[in-house]
C-alpha positions as CSV (number, residue, x, y, z in Angstrom):
1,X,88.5,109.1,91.1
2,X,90.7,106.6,89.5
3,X,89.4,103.3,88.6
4,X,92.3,100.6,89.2
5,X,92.5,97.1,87.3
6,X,94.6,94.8,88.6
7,X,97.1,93.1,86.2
8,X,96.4,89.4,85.5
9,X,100.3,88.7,86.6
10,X,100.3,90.3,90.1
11,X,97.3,87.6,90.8
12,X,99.1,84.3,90.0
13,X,102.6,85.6,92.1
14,X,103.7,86.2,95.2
15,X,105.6,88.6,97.2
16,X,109.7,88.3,98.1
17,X,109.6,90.7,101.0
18,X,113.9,91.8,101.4
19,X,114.9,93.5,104.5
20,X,118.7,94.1,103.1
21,X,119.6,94.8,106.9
22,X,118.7,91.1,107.8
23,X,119.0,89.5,104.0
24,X,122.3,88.9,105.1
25,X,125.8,90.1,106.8
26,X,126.4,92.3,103.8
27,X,123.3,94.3,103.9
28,X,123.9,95.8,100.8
29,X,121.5,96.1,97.4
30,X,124.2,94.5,95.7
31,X,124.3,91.1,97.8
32,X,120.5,91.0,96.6
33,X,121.2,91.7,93.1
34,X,123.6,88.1,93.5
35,X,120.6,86.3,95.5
36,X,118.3,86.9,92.7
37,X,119.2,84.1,90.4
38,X,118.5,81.3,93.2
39,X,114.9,83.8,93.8
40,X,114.2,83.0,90.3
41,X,115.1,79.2,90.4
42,X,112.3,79.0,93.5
43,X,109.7,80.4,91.3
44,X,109.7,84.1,93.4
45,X,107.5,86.7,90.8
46,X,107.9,90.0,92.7
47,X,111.0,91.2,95.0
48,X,110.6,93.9,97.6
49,X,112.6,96.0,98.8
50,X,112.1,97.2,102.2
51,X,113.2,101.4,102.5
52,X,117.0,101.9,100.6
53,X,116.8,106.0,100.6
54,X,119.0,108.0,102.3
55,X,118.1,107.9,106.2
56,X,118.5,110.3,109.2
57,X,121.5,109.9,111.1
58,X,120.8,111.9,114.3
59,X,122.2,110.8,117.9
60,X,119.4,112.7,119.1
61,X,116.9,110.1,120.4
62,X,114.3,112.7,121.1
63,X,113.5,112.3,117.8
64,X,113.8,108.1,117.7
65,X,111.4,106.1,117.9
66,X,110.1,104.0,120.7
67,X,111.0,100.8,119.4
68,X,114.5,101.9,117.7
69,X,115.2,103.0,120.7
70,X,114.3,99.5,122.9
71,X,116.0,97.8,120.0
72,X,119.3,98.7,122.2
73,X,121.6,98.3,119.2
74,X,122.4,102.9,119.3
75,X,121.6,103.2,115.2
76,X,120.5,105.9,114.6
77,X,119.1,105.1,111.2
78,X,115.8,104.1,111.1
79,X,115.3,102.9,108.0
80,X,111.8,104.4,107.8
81,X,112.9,107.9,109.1
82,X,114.1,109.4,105.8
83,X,115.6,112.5,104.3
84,X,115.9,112.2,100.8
85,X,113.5,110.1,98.8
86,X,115.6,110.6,95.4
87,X,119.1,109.3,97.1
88,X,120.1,106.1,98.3
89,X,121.3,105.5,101.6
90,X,125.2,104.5,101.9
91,X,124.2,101.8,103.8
92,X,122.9,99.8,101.3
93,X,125.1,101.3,98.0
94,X,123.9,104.1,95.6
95,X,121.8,104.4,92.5
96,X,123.8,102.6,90.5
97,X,123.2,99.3,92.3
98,X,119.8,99.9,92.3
99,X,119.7,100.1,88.4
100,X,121.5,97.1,88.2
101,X,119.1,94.9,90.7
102,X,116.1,96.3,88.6
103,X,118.1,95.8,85.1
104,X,119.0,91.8,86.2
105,X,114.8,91.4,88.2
106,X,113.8,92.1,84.7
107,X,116.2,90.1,82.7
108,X,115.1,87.5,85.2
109,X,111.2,88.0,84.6
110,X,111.1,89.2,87.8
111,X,109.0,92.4,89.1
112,X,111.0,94.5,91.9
113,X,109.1,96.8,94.0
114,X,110.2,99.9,96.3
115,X,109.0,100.9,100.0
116,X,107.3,104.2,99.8
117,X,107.1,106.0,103.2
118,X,105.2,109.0,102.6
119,X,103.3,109.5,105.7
120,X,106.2,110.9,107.8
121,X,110.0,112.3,107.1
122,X,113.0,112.8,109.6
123,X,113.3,116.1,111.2
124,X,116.5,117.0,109.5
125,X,115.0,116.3,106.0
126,X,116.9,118.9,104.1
127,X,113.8,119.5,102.2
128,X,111.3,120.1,105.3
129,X,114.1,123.4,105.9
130,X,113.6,124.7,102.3
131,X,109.9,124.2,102.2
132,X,108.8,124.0,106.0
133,X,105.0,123.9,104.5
134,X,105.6,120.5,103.4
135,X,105.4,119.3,107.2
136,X,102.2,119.8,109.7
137,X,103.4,123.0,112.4
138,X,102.2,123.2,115.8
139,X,101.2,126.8,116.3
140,X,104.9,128.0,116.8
141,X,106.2,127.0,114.3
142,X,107.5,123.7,115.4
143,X,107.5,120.3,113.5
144,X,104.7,118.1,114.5
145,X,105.8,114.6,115.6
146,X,103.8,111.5,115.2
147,X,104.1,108.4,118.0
148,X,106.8,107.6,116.3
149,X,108.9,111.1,116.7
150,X,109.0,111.7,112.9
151,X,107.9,114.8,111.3
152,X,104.1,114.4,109.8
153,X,103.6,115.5,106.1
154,X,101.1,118.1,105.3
155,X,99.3,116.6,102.3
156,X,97.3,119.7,101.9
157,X,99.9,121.6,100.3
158,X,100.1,121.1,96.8
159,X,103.8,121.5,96.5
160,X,104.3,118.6,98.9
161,X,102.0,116.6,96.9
162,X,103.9,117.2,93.5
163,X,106.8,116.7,95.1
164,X,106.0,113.6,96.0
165,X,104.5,112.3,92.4
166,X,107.9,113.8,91.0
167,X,109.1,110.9,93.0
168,X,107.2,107.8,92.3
169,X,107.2,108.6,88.2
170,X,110.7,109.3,88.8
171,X,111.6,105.5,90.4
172,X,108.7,103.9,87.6
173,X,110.1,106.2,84.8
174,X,113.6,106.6,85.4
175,X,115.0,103.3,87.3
176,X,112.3,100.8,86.2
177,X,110.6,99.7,89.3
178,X,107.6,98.3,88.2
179,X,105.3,99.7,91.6
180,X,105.3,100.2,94.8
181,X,104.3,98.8,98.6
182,X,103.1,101.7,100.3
183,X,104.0,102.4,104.3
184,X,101.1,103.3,106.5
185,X,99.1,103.6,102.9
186,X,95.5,104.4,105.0
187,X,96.9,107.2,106.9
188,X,97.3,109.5,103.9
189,X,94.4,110.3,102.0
190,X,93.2,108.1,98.6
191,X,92.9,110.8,96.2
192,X,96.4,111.4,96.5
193,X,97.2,107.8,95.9
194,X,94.9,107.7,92.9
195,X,96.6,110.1,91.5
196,X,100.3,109.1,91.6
197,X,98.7,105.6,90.2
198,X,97.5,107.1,87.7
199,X,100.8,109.2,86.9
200,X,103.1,105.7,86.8
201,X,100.2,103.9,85.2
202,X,100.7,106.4,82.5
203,X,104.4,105.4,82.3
204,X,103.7,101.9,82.9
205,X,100.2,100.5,82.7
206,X,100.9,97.1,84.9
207,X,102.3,99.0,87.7
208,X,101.1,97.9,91.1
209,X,101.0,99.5,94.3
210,X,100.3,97.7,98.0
211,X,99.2,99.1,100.5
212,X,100.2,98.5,103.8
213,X,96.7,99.5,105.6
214,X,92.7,97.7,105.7
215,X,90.7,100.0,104.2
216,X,88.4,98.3,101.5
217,X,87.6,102.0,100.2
218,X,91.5,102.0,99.0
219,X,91.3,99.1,97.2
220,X,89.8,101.4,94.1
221,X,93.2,102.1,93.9
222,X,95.8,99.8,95.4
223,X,96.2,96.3,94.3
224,X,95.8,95.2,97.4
225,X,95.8,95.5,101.0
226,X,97.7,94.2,104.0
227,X,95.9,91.1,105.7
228,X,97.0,92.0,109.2
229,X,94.0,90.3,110.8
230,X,95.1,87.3,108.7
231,X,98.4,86.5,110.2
232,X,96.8,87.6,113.8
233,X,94.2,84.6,113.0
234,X,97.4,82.0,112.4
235,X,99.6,82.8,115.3
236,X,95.8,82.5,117.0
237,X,95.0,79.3,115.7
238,X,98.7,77.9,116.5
239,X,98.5,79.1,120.4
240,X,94.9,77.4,120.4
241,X,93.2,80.8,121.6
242,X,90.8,80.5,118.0
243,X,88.6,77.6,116.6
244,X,88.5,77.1,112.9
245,X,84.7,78.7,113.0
246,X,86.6,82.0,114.7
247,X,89.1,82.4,111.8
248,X,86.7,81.8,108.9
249,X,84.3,84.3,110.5
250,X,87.2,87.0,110.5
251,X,87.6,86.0,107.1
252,X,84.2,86.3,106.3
253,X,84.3,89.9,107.6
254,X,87.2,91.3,105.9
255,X,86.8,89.0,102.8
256,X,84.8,90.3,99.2
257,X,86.3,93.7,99.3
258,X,89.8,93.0,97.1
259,X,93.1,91.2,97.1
260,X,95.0,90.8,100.7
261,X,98.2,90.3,100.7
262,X,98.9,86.9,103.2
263,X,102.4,86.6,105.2
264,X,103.3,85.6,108.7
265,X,106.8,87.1,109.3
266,X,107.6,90.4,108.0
267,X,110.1,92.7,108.8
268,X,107.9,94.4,111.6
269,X,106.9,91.1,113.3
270,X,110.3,89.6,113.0
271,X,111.4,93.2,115.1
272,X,108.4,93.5,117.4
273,X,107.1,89.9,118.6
274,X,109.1,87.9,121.6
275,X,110.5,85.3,119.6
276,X,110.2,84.1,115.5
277,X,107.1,81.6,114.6
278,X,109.6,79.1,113.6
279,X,111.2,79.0,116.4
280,X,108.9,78.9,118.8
281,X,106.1,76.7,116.8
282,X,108.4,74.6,114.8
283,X,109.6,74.4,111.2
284,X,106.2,71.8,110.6
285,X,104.5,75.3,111.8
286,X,105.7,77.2,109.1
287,X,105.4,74.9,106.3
288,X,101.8,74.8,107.3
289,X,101.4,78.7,107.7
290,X,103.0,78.7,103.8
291,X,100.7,76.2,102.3
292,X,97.6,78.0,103.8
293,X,99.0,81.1,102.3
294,X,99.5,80.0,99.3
295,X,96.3,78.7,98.6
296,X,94.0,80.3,100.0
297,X,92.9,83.6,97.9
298,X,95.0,86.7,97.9
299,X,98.8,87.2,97.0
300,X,101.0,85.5,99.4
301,X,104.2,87.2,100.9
302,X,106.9,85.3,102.6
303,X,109.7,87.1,103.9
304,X,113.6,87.0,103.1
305,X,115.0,83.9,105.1
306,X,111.7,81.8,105.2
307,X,112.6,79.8,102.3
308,X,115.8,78.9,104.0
309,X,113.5,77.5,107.6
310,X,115.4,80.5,109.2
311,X,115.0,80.6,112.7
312,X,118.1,83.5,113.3
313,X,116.7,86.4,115.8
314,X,116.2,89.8,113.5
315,X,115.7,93.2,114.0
316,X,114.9,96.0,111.4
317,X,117.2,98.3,113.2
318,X,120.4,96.0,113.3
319,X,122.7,96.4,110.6
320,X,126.4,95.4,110.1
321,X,127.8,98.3,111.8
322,X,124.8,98.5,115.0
323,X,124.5,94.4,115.5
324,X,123.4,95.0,119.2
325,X,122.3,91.4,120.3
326,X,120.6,90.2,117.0
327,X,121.8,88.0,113.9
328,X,121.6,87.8,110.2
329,X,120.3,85.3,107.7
330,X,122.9,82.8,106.4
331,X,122.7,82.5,102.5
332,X,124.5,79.9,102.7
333,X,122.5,77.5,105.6
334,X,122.2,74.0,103.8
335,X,120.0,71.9,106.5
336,X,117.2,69.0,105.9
337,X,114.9,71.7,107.3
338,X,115.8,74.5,104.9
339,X,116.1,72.1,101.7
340,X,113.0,70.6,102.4
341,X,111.6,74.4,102.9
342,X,113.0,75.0,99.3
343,X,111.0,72.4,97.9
344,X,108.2,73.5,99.3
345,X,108.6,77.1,98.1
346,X,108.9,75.8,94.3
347,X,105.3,73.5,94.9
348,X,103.7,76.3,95.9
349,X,104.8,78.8,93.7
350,X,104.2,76.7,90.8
351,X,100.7,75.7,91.5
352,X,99.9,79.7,92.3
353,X,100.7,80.3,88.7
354,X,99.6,77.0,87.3
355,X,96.0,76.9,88.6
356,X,93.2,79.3,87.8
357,X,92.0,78.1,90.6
358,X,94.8,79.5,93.3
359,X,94.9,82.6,91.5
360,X,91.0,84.1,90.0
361,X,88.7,81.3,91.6
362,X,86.1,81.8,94.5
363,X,86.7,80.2,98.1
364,X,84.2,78.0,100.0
365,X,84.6,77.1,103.0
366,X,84.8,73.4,104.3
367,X,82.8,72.1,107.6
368,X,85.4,70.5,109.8
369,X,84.6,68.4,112.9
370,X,87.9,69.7,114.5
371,X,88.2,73.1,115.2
372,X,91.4,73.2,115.1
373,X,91.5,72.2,111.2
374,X,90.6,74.7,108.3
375,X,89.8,73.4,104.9
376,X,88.6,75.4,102.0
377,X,87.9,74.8,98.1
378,X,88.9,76.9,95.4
379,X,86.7,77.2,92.5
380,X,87.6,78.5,88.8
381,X,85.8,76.9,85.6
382,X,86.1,72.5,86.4
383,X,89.1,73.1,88.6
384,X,88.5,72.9,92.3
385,X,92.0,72.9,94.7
386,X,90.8,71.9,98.1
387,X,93.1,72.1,101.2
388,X,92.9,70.8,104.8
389,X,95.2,71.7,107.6
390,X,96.2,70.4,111.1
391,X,96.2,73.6,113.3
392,X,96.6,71.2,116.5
393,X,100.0,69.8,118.1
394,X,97.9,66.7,118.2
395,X,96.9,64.4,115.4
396,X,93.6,64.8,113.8
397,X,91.1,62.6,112.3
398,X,89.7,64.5,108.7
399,X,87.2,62.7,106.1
400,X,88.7,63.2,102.6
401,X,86.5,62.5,98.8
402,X,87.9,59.1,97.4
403,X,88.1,61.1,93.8
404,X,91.2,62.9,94.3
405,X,94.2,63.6,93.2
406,X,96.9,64.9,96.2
407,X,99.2,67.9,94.5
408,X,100.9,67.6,97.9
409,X,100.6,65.9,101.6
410,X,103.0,66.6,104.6
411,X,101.7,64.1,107.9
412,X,98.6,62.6,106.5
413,X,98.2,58.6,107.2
414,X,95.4,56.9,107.1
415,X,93.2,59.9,107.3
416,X,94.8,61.3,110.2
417,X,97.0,64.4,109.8
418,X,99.4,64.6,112.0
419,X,100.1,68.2,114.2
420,X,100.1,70.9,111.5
421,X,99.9,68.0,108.8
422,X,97.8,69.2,105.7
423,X,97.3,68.2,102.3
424,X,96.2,69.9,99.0
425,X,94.1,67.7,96.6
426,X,92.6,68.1,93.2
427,X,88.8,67.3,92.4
428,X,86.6,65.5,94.9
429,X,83.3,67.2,96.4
């Protein structure tokens, strides 16, 4: 089995998840590439690309998916129901954009990652027809569909497998990338996994690769996992259906295992829940949500259009020519809310890379007498970074050392913070 180490410099980063669909009205690679600049300048490490390769354009929604098809917008791309993981969808340009937003990510010190989606393919796939053993069969020889009506990959044939390695060493080798966030990662099995990392390791020994999945077993070879329970635990703790005891036993029970990757939106929740966090609990909310993030262990993700306080309604299946009923991020939104977000972005992006601490120390737990505050203390070396926040739309009292020295304080008077107030200090036991 592979033995993974995870690179010092995925630790001290965090995440720029880009949906190019909702990025902006362009939706192209290209309108990234121009965005990346003003990433840099808010202290961004690692940009994401959600799934660019050529996509499946059937009409016929037999083979849609449930939500594509509730979406109501009649695309029929999904943009994680492939048919060619070597070519880039049209929608979004062609290889040579992609070259170019990987050549100016790493004249710009930033890492770019790709979306793998390796679990499933579209029906039409060009390459299911010439190797039909690279998909499961029922026993007439039809496609087997997953809930989602794509066609499931048969990972026990070893074509498929190198196939599929040709693929990643081909994007780490060829174009750059410097890893991969893995769709569905815990749904195909690990020793495949550890052996394409260990293939692009071989090209490139920092690569990463995320999964998107919980197993702790896969954290022998991913980076990290997905902290799905974790952003469950927020939008619990900001509807007031879990105390502060609740969260930090769910965190006690999924903690020790390996690096989780902490976000709130992404481009599934932004798709799938009634309405966006900011919206509906406030821009204060989010701020909050970001700090916590941020400074609690793992590597934190935020997702295109948070650092501008975006509150537009998304969808991962609206695009420029399939709007439907949804919206795109403004670039160009200048707002107290979203200047103030920016400012945030660059504290907290800066004190992830600054402070051993944030990045390699341990994390203990602080009592609270409201349980709708957290607070926590992390430990590397003589440097502790404590942080207490206001969960509650109503003020809260806290008791805070007198040796300290406040990074950073949003609402907090007179030892009160204020609803979803919180404040990150230095020092003091």
């Amino acid at each position: 089995m592979y033995k993974n180490i995870v690179p010092d410099w995925f630790k001290k980063t965090s995440v720029y998840q880009v949906n190019p669909r909702t990025f902006s009205r362009e939706g192209t690679i290209k309108a990234v590439t121009d965005e990346l600049p003003t990433l840099k300048e808010l202290g961004f490490g690692i940009i994401y690309l959600c799934p660019i390769f050529k996509t499946d354009d059937s009409k016929d929604k037999a083979y849609w998916s449930p939500r594509q098809i509730a979406s109501n917008t009649e695309n029929p791309k999904n943009p994680y129901r492939m048919v060619n993981y070597f070519e880039i969808d049209e929608e979004y340009g062609s290889m040579a954009d992609l070259k170019s937003f990987v050549s100016e990510c790493h004249r710009l010190g930033l890492k770019c990652l790709l979306d793998l989606v390796y679990l499933h393919m579209g029906p039409s796939a060009d390459i299911l027809k010439a190797h039909p053993e690279f998909a499961r069969r029922k026993e007439d020889g039809s496609l087997e569909l997953n809930h989602w009506n794509f066609a499931v990959l048969n990972y026990e044939n070893e074509g498929l497998r190198e196939y599929l390695y040709t693929n990643m060493v081909y994007y780490v080798g060829e174009i750059g990338v410097d890893g991969f966030r893995c769709d569905v990662g815990d749904c195909i099995p690990l020793d495949f996994w550890a052996e394409g990392k260990r293939r692009i390791r071989a090209i490139n020994p920092e690569a990463v690769m995320i999964n998107e999945g919980g197993k702790s077993e896969y954290l022998t070879v991913f980076d990290a996992n997905y902290g799905f329970y974790w952003h469950n635990c927020l939008y619990a703790m900001l509807s007031g259906s879990k105390t502060a005891k609740e969260v930090k036993a769910e965190y006690d029970h999924f903690s020790g295992s390996g690096l989780i990757l902490r976000d709130m939106d992404n481009h599934d929740t932004v798709t799938d829940w009634p309405y966006r966090i900011e919206g509906h609990f406030g821009h204060d909310a989010m701020d909050l949500i970001l700090a916590v993030n941020y400074t609690l262990d793992g590597v934190p993700m935020v997702y295109c259009g948070n650092e501008l306080a975006d509150t537009a309604r998304l969808s991962m299946f609206a695009n420029r020519f399939y709007p439907g009923e949804f919206e795109f991020t403004d670039r160009k939104t200048a707002t107290p809310e979203s200047e103030k977000r920016r400012e945030l972005i660059r504290f907290l992006n800066r004190i992830k890379a600054e402070y051993k601490a944030l990045y390699e120390g341990e994390t203990e737990w602080r009592e609270t007498e409201n349980d709708k505050v957290i607070a926590f203390t992390r430990k590397a070396d003589s440097e502790r970074i404590t942080f207490y926040g206001n969960f509650s739309k109503e003020a809260a009292d806290i008791d805070l050392p007198k040796n300290k020295e406040v990074l950073h304080s949003c609402g907090l008077s007179d030892g009160r913070l204020s609803s979803y107030g919180y404040i990150i200090f230095k020092k003091g036991e």
